[in-house]
C-alpha positions in Angstrom: 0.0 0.0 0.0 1.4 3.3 -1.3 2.9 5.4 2.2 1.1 8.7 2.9 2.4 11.6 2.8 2.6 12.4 6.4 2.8 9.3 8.7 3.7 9.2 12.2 4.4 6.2 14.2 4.4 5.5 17.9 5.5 9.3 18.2 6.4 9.4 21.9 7.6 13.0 23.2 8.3 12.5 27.4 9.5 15.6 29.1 12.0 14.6 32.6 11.7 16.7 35.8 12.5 16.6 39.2 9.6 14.8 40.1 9.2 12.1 37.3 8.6 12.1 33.5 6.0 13.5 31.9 4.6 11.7 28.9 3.0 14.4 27.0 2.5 11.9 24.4 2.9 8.3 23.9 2.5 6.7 21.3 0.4 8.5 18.7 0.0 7.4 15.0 -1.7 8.5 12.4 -1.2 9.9 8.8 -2.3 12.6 6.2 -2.3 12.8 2.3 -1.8 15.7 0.1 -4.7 18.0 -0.1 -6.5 16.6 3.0 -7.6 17.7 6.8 -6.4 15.9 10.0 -8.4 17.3 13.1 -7.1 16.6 16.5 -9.2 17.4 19.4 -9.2 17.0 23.3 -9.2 19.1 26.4 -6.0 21.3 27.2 -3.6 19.3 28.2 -4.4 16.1 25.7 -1.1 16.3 24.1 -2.4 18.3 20.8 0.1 20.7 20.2 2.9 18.9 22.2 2.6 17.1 19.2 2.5 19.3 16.0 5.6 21.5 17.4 7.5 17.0 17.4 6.6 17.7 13.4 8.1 21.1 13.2 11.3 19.8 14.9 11.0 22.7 17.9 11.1 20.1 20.2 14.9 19.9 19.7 17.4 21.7 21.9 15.4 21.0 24.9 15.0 18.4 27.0 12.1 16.5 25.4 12.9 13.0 24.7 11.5 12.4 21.4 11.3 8.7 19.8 8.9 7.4 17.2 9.1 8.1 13.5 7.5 11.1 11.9 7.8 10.5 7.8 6.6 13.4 5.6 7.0 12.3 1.9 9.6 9.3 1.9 11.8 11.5 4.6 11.8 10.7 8.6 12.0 14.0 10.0 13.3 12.7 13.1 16.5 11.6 11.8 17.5 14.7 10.1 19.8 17.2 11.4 19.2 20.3 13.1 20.4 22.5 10.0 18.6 19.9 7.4 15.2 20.5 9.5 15.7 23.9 9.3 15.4 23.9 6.0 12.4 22.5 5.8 10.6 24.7 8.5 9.4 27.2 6.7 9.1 26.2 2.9 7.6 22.3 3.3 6.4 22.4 7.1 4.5 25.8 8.4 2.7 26.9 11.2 -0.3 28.7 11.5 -0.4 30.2 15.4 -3.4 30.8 17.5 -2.5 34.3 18.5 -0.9 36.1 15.6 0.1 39.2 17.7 2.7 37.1 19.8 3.7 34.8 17.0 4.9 37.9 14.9 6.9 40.7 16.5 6.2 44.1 17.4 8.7 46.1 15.9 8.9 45.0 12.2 5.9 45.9 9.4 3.9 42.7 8.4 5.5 42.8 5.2 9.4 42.7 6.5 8.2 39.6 8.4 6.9 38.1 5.5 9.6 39.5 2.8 12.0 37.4 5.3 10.2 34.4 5.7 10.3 34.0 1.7 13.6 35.3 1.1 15.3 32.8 3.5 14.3 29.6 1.2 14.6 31.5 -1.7 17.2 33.3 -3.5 15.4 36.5 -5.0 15.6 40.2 -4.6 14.2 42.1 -1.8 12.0 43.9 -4.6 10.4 40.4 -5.9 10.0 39.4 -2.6 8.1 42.2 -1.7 6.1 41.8 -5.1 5.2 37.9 -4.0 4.0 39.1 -0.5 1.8 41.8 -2.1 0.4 38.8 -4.2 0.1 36.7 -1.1 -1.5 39.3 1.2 -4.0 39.7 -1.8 -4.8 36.4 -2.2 -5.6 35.5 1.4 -8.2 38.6 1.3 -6.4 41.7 2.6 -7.6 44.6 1.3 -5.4 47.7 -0.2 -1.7 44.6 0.3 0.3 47.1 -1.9 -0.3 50.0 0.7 -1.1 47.6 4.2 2.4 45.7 3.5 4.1 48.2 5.1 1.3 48.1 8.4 2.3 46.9 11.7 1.1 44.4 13.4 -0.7 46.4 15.7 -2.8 48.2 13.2 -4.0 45.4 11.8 -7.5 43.6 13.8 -7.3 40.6 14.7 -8.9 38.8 11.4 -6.6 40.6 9.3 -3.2 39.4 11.4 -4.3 35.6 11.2 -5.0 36.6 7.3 -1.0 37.6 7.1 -0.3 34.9 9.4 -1.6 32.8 6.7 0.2 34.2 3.9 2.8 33.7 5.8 2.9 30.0 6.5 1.9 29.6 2.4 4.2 32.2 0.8 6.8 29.2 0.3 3.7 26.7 -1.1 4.7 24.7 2.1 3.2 20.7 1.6 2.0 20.7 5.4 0.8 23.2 7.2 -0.2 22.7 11.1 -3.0 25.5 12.0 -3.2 25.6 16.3 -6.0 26.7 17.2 -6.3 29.3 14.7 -9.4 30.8 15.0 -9.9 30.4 19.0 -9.5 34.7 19.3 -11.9 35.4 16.5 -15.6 35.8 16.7 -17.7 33.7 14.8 -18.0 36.0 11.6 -14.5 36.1 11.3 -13.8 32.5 12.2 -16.0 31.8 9.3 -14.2 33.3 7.2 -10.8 32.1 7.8 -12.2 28.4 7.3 -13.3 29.8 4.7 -10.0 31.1 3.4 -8.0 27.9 4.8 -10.3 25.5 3.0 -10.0 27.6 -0.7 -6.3 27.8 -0.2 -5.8 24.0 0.3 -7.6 23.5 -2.5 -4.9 26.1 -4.5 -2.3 24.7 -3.2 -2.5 20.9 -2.4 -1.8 21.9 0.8 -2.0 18.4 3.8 -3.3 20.3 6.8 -3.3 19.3 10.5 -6.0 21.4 12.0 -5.6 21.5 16.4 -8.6 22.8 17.7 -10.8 21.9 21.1 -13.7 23.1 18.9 -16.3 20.0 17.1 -18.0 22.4 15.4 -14.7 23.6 13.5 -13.6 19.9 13.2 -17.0 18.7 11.2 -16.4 22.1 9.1 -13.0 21.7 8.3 -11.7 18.1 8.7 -11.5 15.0 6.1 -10.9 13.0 9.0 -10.5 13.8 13.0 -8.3 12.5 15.8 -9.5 12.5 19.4 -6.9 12.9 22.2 -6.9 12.4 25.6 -4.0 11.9 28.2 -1.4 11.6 25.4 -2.6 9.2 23.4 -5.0 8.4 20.4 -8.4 7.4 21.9 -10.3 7.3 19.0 -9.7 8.6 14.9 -12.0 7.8 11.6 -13.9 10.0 8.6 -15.2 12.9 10.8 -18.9 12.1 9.5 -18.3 8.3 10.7 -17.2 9.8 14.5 -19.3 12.3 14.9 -22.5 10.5 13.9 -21.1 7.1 15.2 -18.6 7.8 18.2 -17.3 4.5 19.9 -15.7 6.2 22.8 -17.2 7.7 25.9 -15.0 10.6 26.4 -15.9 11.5 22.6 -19.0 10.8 23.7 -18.6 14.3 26.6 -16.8 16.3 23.7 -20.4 15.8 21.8 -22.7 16.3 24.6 -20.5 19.2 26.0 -21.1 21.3 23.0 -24.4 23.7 22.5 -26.9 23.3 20.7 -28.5 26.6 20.0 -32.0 25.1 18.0 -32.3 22.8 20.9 -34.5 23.2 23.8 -32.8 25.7 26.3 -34.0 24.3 29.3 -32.3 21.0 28.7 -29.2 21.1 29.9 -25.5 20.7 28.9 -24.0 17.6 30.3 -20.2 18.3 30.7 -17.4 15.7 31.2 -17.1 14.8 34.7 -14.1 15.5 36.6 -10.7 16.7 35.4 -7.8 15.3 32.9 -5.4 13.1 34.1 -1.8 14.1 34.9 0.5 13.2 32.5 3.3 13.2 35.4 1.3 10.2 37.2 -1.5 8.7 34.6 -4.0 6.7 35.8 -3.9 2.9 35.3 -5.6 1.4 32.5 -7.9 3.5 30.9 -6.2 7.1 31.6 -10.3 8.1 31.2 -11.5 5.7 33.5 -11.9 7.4 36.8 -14.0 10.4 34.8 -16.2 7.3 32.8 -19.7 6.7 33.8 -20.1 4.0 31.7 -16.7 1.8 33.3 -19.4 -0.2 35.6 -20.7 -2.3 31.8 -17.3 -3.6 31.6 -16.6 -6.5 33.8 -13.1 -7.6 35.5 -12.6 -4.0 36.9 -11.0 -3.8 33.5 -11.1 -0.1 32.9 -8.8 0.3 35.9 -6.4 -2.5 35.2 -5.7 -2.6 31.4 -4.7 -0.3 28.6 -6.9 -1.0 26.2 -5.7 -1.5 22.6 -6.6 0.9 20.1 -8.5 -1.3 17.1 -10.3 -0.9 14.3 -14.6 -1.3 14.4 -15.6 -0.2 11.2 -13.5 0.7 7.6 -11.3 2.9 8.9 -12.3 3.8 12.8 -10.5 3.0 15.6 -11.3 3.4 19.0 -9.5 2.4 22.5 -12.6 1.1 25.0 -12.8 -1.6 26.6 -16.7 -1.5 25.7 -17.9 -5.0 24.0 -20.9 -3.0 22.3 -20.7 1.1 22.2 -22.9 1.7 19.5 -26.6 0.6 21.2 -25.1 2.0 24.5 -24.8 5.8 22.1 -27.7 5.1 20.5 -29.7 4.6 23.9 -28.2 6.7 26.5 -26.0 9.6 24.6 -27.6 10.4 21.5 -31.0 11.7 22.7 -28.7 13.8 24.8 -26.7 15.4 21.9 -30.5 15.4 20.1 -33.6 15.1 22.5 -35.3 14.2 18.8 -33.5 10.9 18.7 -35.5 9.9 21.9 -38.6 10.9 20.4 -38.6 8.5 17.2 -37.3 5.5 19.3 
């Protein structure tokens, strides 16, 4: 079977302190082809973005231990050196950031920033550089680029920085592009439109894109398929129509019934996730959701508590780690008429 062109493999990135090692992640795989949308969810703390900065390499210099094998077209990045990698950061691998004001600094115009991010994979003139960030701040919807180039990042609002934050991380026609939590800061009008923008762009450009976000509804808007994280590892990944409308695991199960539902009754209630995630310092045994899981009582043994369970396929293409024999009728009967009273109705 032809390799994609993004695959990770039992990615592992443990962080050692004074009081013990802190497995931010352990053991995540996954992969990503040209042209498609990756979304990994979870709660703060899940491992997300811990991740995505293994990809960019920015894990190195530190003291991250980072093992695993992360292979973006034929190449394992994790075997490169730290002068090779940083040739790729920038023109194949970019980032888009959540908060555009920190990620691009203060003192230089919006266009120097993005004149020197070009210029330093390419060897052109300051002049044409500026000419292909004019085209670039056009493109991703900025209005008057010849005369806003020379802006600072200040004067720009917030929709128009992650705009140039986004010409930024494409001016180089990068292959993947890792957006974190891009549009948490914007309202929804704006947020909109950035999906918008992202999801025209990709289709420009081909572009593989790993979309991080604690937000479902941005997930079933933007995503070809959607990875759920929780204490580090993979707990569940498929098609985002097959998860969404299907979900095998119970704490995708509280990511569902956690969000709002503004044409649903608004006297029913939310139903958040109970408790609070697990320390990575000092996991919990077994399941790491188990001590938040109202369902761990249907699986016998005192299993939840005892084993890891494996994460395996269910359907074409849908994995899930649960020790649950049968999750579906459990979703169908308990959590669906939550997420939609109307399910409740017709059964």
């Amino acid at each position: 079977m032809e390799e994609k062109f993004l695959t990770v493999e039992d990615l592992k990135v443990h962080f050692p302190t004074p009081d013990g090692v802190v497995k931010a992640t352990d053991g995540l795989s996954f992969g990503l082809e040209r042209g498609k949308t990756l979304g990994i969810v979870g709660e703060s703390g899940s491992g997300k973005s811990v991740s995505s900065s293994a990809i960019l390499g920015l894990h190195r210099g530190t003291s991250a231990q980072v093992s695993g094998s992360i292979r973006m077209d034929g190449t394992d990045l994790l075997q490169l050196s730290n002068s090779e990698m940083a040739r790729l950061r920038g023109k194949e691998i970019a980032m888009i950031f959540q908060d555009p004001l920190s990620a691009m600094h203060p003192y230089y115009t919006v266009g120097n920033q993005i004149v020197e991010a070009y210029r330093v994979h390419n060897n052109v003139s300051r002049k044409a550089a500026r000419t292909r960030v004019v085209e670039m701040l056009e493109l991703v919807g900025i209005p008057q680029p010849d005369r806003r180039i020379d802006d600072y990042p200040h004067q720009f609002s917030g929709g128009m920085r992650q705009r140039a934050m986004i010409a930024m991380a494409l001016i180089n026609d990068p292959g993947l592009v890792i957006a974190d939590e891009p549009t948490t800061a914007l309202d929804v009008t704006v947020q909109a439109q950035i999906l918008d923008l992202l999801q025209n762009l990709q289709k420009e450009f081909n572009t593989a894109i790993i979309m991080i976000t604690h937000d479902l509804g941005v997930v079933a808007e933007m995503a070809d398929d959607v990875l759920v994280m929780y204490g580090g590892r993979a707990v569940e990944v498929g098609p985002v129509r097959e998860v969404m409308t299907h979900p095998h695991m119970p704490y995708t199960w509280g990511l569902l019934t956690s969000v709002p539902d503004i044409t649903a009754d608004t006297s029913v209630p939310m139903v958040p996730i109970p408790g609070n995630p697990p320390s990575l310092l000092d996991p919990p045994p077994g399941c790491a959701f188990h001590p938040r899981c109202v369902f761990k009582d249907q699986v016998p043994d005192n299993l939840c508590s005892t084993e890891l369970p494996e994460l395996v396929q269910t359907t074409q293409g849908h994995l899930k780690r649960c020790h649950l024999a049968d999750p579906e009728s459990i979703y169908a009967s308990v959590v669906a008429p939550l997420i939609d009273p109307a399910t409740s109705e017709e059964n």
